[in-house]
C-alpha atoms as a printed R data frame, in Angstrom:
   type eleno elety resid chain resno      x        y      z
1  ATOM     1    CA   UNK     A     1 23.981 -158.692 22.121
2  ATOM     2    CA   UNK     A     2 26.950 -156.198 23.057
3  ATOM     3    CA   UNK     A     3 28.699 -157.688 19.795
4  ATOM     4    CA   UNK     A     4 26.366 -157.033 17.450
5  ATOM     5    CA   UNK     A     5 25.789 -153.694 18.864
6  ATOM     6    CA   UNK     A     6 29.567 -152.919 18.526
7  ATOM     7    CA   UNK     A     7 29.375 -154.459 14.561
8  ATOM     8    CA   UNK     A     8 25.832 -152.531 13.820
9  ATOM     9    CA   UNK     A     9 27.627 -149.207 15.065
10 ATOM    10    CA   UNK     A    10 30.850 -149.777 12.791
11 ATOM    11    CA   UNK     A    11 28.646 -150.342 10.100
12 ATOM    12    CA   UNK     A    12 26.621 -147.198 10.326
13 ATOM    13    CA   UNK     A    13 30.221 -145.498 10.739
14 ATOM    14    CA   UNK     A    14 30.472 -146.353  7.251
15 ATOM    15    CA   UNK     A    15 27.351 -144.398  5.997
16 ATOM    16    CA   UNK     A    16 27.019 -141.317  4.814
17 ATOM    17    CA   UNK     A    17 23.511 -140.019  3.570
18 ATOM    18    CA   UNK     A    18 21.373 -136.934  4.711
19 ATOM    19    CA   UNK     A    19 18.997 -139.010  6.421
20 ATOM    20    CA   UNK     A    20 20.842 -141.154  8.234
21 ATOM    21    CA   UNK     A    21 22.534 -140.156 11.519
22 ATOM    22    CA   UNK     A    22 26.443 -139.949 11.178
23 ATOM    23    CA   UNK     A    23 28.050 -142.057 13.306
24 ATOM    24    CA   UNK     A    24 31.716 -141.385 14.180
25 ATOM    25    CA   UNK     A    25 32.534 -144.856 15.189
26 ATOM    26    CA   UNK     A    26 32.310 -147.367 18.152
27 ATOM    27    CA   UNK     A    27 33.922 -149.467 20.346
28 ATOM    28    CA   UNK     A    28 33.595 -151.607 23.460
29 ATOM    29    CA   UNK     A    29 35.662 -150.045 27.060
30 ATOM    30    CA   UNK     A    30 35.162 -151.631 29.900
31 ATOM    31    CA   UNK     A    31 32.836 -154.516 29.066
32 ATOM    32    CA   UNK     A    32 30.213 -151.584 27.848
33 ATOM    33    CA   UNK     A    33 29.686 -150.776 24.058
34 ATOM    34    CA   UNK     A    34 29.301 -146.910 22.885
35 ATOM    35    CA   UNK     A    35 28.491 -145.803 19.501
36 ATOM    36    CA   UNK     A    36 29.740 -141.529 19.172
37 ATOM    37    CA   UNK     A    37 27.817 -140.348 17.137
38 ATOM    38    CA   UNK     A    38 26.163 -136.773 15.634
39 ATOM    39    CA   UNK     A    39 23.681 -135.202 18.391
40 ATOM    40    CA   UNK     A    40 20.357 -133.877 16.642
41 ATOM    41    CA   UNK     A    41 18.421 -131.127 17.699
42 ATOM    42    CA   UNK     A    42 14.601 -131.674 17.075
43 ATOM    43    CA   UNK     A    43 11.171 -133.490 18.546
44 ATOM    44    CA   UNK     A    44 10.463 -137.047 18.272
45 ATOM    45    CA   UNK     A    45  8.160 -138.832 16.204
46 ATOM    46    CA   UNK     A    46  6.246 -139.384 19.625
47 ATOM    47    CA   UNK     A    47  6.667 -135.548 20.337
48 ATOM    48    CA   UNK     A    48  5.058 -134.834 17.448
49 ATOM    49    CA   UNK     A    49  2.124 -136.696 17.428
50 ATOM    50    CA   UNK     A    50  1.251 -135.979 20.783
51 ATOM    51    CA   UNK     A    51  1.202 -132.085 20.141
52 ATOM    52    CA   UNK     A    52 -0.512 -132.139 16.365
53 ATOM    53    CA   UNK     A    53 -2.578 -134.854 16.099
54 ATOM    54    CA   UNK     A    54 -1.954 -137.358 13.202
55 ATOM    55    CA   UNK     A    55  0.044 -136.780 10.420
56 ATOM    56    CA   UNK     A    56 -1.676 -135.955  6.815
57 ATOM    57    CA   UNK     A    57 -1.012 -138.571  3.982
58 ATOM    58    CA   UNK     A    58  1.404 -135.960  2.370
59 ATOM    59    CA   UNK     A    59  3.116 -135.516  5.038
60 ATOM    60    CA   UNK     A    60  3.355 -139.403  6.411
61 ATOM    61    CA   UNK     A    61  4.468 -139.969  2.982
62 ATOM    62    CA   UNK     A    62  7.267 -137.706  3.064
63 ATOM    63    CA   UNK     A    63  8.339 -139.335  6.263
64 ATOM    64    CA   UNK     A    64  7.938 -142.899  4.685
65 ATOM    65    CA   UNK     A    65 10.318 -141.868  1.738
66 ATOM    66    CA   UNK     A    66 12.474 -140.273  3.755
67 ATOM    67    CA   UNK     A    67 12.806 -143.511  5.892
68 ATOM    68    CA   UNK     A    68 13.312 -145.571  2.822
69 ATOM    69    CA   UNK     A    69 15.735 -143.508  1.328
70 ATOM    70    CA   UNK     A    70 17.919 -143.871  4.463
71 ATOM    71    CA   UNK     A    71 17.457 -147.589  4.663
72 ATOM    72    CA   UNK     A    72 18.804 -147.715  0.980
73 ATOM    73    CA   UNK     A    73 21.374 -146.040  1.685
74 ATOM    74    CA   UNK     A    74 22.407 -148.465  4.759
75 ATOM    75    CA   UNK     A    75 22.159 -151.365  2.626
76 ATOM    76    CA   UNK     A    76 24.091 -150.277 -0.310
77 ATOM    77    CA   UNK     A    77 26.851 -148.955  1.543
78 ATOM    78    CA   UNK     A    78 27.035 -151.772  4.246
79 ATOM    79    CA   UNK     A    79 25.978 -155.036  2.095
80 ATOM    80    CA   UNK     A    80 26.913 -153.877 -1.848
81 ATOM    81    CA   UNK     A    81 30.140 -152.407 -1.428
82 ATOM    82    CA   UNK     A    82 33.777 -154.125 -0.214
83 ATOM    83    CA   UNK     A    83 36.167 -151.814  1.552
């Protein structure tokens, strides 16, 4: 599990897009993986719902293409390009 931690954060090192978290690199020390990475200032989803209620369509929507937009970006930089 450790390895494919280390591999999924190297990975995501190699992604740059506004909706994805950048990730500076990782690397195992000690026996323990870390992943150094951007630090984001905001609420959780969780937060969120908890203080407003659920989300409107417009606005789950905008979430939903957000999230797909950053998951295209993922795949087409790790899995469609060799470097």
């Amino acid at each position: 599990m450790k390895t494919l931690r280390l591999e999924e954060g190297r990975l995501l090192a190699r992604v740059r897009h506004p909706n994805v978290v950048t990730v500076f690199g990782a690397d195992r020390i000690d026996g323990r993986v870390g992943i150094w990475m951007d630090f984001i200032r905001g609420r959780t989803l969780h937060q969120v719902l908890a203080t407003h209620g659920a989300l409107s369509a417009r606005e789950a929507t905008a979430i939903g293409l957000d999230l797909c937009l950053a998951l295209s970006a993922c795949t087409e930089r790790v899995f469609c390009t060799a470097t």
